[in-house]
BAMIGU-601969 format. One line per 2 residues: their letters; for each residue x, y, z of N, C-alpha, C. Coordinates in steps of 0.1 Angstrom, whole numbers, plus 5000, padded with zeros to 4 digits. Last residue first. Layout:
N
A) X:Y:Z:X:Y:Z:X:Y:Z | ...
This chain:
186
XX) 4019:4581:5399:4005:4585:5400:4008:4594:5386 | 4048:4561:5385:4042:4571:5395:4027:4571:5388
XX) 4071:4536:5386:4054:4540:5385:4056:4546:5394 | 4095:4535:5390:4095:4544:5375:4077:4544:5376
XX) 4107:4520:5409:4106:4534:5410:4103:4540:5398 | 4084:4496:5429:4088:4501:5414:4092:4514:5411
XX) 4097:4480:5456:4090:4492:5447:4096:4496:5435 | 4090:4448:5472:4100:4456:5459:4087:4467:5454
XX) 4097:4426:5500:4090:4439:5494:4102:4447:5481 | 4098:4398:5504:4101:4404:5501:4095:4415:5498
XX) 4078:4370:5513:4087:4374:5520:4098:4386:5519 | 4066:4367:5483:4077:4359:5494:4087:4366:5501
XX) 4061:4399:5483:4060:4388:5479:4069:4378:5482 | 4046:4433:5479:4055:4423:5490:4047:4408:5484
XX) 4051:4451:5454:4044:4444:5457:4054:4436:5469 | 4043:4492:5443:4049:4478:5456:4045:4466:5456
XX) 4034:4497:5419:4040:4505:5426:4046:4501:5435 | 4028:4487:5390:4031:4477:5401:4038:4490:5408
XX) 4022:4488:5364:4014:4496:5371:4019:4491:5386 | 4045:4478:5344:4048:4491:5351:4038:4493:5358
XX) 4035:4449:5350:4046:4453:5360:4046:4464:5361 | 4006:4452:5344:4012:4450:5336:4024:4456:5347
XX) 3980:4419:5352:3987:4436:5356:3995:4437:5347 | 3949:4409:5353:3960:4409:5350:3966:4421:5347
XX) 3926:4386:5371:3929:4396:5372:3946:4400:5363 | 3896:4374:5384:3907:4369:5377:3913:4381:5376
XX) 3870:4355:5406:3877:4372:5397:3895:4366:5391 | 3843:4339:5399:3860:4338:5405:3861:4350:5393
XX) 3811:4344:5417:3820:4347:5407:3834:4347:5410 | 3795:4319:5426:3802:4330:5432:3811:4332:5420
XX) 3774:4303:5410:3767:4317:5415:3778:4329:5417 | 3785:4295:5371:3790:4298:5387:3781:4305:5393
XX) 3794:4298:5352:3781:4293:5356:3779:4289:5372 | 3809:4313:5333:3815:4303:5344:3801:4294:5350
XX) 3802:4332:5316:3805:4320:5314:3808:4308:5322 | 3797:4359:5321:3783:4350:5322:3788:4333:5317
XX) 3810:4375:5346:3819:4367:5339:3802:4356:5335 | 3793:4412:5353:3798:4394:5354:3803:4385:5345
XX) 3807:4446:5351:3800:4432:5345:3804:4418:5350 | 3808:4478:5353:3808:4467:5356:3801:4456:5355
XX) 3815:4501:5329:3802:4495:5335:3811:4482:5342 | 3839:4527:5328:3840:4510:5325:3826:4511:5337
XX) 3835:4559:5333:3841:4546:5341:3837:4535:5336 | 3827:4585:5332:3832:4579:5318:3838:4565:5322
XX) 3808:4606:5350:3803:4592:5342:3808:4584:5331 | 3835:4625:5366:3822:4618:5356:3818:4605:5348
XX) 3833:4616:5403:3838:4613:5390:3829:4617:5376 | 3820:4612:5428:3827:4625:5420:3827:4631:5406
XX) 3820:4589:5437:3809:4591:5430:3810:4608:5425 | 3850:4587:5442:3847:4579:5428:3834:4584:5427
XX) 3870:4615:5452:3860:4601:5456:3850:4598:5442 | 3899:4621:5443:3889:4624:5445:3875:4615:5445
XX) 3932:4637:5441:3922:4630:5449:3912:4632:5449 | 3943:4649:5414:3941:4651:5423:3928:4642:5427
XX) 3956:4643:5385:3962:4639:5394:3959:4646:5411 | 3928:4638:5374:3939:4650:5366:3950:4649:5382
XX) 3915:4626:5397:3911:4631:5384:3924:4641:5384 | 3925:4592:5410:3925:4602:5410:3920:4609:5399
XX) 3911:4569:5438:3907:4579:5426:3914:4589:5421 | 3916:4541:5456:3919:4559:5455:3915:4560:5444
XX) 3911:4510:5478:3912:4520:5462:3908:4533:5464 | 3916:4487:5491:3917:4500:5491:3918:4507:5483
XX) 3900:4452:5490:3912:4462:5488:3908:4477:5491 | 3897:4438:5515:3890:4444:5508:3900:4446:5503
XX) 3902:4407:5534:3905:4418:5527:3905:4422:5518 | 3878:4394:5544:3883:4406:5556:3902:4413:5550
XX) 3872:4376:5531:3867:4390:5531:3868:4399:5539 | 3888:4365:5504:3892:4365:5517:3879:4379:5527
XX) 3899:4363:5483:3882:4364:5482:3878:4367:5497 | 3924:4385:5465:3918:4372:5475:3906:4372:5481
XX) 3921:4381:5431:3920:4390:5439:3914:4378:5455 | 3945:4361:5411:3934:4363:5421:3932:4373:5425
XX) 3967:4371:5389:3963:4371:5401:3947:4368:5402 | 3997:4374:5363:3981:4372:5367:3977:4369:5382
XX) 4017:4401:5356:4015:4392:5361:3998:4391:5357 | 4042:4414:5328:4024:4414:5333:4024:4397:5343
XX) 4063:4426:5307:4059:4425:5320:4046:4422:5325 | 4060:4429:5272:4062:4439:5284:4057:4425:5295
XX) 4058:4418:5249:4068:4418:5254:4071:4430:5265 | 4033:4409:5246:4035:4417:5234:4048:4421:5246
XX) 4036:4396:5280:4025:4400:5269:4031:4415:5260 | 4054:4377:5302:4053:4388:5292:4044:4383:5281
XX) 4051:4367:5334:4058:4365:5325:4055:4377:5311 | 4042:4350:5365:4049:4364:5358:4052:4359:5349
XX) 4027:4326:5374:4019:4338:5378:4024:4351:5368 | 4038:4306:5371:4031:4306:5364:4021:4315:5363
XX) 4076:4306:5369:4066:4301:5380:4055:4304:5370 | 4100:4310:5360:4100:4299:5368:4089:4297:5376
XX) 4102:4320:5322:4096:4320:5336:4099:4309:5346 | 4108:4314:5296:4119:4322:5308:4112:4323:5320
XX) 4077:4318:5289:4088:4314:5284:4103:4323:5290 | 4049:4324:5291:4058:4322:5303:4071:4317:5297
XX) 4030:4350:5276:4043:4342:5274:4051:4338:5288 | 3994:4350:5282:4011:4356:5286:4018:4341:5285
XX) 3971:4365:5263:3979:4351:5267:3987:4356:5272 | 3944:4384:5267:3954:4383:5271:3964:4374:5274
XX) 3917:4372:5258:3925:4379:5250:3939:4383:5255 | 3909:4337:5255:3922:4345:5265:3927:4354:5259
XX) 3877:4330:5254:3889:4335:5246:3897:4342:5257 | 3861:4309:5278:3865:4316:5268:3876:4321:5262
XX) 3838:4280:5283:3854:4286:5283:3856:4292:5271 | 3819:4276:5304:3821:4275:5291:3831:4285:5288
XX) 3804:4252:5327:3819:4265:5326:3820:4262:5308 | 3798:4233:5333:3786:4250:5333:3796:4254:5327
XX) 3809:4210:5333:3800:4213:5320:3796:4227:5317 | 3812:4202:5357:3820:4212:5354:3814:4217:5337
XX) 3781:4206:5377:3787:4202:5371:3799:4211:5356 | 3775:4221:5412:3768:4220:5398:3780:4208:5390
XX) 3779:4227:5440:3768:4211:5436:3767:4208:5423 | 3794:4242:5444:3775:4244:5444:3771:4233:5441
XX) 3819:4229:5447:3811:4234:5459:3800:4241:5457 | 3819:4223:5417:3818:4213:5425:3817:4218:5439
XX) 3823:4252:5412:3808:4250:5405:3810:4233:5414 | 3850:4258:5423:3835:4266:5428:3828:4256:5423
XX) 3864:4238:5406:3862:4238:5421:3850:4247:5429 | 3862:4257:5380:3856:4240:5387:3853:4241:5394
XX) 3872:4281:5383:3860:4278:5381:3853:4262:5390 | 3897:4273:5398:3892:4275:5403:3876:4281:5402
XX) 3908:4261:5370:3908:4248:5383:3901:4258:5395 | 3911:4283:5353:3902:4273:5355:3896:4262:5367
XX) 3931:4296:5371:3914:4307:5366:3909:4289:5366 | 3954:4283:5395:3947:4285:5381:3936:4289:5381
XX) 3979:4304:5410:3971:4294:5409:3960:4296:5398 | 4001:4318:5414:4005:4306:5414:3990:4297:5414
XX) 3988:4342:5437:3991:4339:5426:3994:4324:5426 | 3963:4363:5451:3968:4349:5451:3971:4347:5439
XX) 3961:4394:5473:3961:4390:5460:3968:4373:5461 | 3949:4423:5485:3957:4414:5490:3951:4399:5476
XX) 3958:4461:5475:3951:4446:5472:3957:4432:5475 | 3950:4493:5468:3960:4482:5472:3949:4472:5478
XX) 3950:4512:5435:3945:4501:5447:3957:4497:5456 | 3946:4541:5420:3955:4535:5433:3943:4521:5435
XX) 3933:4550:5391:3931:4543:5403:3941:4536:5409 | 3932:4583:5374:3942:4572:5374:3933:4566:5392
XX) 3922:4602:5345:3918:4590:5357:3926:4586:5360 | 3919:4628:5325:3933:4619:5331:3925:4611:5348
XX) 3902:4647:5302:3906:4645:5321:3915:4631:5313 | 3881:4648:5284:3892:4647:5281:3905:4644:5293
XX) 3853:4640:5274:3862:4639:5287:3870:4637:5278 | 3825:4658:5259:3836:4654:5258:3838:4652:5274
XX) 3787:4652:5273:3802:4663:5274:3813:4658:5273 | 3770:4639:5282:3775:4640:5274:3785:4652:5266
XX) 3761:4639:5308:3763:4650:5306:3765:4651:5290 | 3763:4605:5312:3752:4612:5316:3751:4629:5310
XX) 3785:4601:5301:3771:4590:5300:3760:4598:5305 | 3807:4614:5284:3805:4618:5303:3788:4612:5293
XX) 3825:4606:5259:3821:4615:5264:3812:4609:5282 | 3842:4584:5259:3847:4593:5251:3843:4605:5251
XX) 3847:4557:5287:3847:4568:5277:3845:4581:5272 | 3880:4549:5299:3875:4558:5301:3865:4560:5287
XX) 3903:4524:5316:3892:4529:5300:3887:4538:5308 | 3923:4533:5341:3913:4524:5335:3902:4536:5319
XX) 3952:4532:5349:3943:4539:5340:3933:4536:5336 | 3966:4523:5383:3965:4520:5368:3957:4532:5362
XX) 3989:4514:5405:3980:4523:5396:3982:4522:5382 | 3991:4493:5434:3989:4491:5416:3986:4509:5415
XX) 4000:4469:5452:3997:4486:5457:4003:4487:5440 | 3998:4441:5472:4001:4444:5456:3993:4460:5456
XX) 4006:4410:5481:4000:4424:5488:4008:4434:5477 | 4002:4375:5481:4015:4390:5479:4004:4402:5479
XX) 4001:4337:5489:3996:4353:5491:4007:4366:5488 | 4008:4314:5466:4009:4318:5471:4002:4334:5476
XX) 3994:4291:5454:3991:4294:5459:3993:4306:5471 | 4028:4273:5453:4015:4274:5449:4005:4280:5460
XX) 4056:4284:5442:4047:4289:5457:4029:4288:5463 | 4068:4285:5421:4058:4291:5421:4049:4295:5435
XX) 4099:4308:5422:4092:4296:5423:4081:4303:5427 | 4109:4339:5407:4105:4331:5418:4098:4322:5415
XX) 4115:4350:5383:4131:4339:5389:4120:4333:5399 | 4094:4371:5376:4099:4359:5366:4107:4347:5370
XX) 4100:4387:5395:4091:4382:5393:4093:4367:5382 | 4128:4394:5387:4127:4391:5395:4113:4388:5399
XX) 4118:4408:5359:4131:4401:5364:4130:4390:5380 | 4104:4428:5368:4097:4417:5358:4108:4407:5358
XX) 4118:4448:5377:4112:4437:5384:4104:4428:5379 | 4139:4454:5362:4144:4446:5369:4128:4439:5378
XX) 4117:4468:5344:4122:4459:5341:4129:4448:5350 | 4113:4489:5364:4099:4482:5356:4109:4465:5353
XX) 4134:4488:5389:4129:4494:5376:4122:4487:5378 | 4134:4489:5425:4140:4484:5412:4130:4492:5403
XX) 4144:4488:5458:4139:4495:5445:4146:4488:5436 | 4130:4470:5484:4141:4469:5472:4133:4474:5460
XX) 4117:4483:5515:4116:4482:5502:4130:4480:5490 | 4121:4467:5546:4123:4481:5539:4125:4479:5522
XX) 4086:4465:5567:4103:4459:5557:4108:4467:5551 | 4076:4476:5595:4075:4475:5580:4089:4472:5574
């Protein structure tokens, strides 16, 4: 294993920002984030007031486009690019100062975009935690984001799209480099 360059949130939005694009490139990306939660437990209805946080780690493709890989799916079903009905980018990112088209800043913080790789021999690995202790997701209470399909692409295989904000970036190896973020913690 390579030995990690620590940096801030900042230096490494820095240094995501300097790398060529690499089209296409693979990076191996160890995230925690917070996902929505709501307001009360769906089933118990019982305030949640708890603290969620999800570890993933996730083998991941940047440097390449959401659209041009709607297309390309719906021209390997046979369909026509017409299906794809294209929606609002509530998240634009500023690539301005960027040298590639994966890192750049939203409302002036740090955030890459990604693929998740469809690859299926890599899954990602995702952890749970409640109130910062380990704990398996059918655990959890019922306050977790429903999962939902993208009904616009018209697509059978759904393209996942995906976007970070550098502080959730605990490690990512990327060309050939590994960098930890030392200011994300769990």
């Amino acid at each position: 294993m390579k030995n990690a360059i620590k940096v801030t949130t900042a230096e490494l939005t820095n240094v995501l920002m300097a790398l060529p694009n690499g089209i296409g490139s693979i990076a191996q990306v160890k995230q925690i984030t917070s996902p929505k939660t709501t307001k009360k437990d769906r089933d118990t209805k019982v305030p949640f007031t708890g603290e969620i946080r999800k570890a993933s780690e996730v083998s991941v493709i940047v440097a390449t486009d959401y659209e041009r890989n709607v297309v390309n799916q719906l021209n390997k079903e046979g369909k026509d690019k017409s299906e794809y009905k294209k929606g609002i980018n509530t998240m634009p990112i500023d690539f301005e100062g960027s040298k590639n088209t994966f890192a750049g800043t939203y409302k002036g913080e740090g955030v890459i975009q990604y693929r998740p790789n469809p690859n299926e021999k890599n899954k990602p690995f995702v952890e749970y935690f409640l109130n910062k202790k380990a704990i398996d997701k059918a655990n959890l209470p019922n306050v977790l984001p429903v999962p939902s399909k993208a009904t616009n692409q018209g697509t059978k295989k759904e393209i996942l799209w995906r976007k970070l904000y550098v502080a959730n970036i605990k490690q990512i190896s990327i060309q050939g480099k590994l960098y930890e973020n030392i200011e994300c913690e769990l």
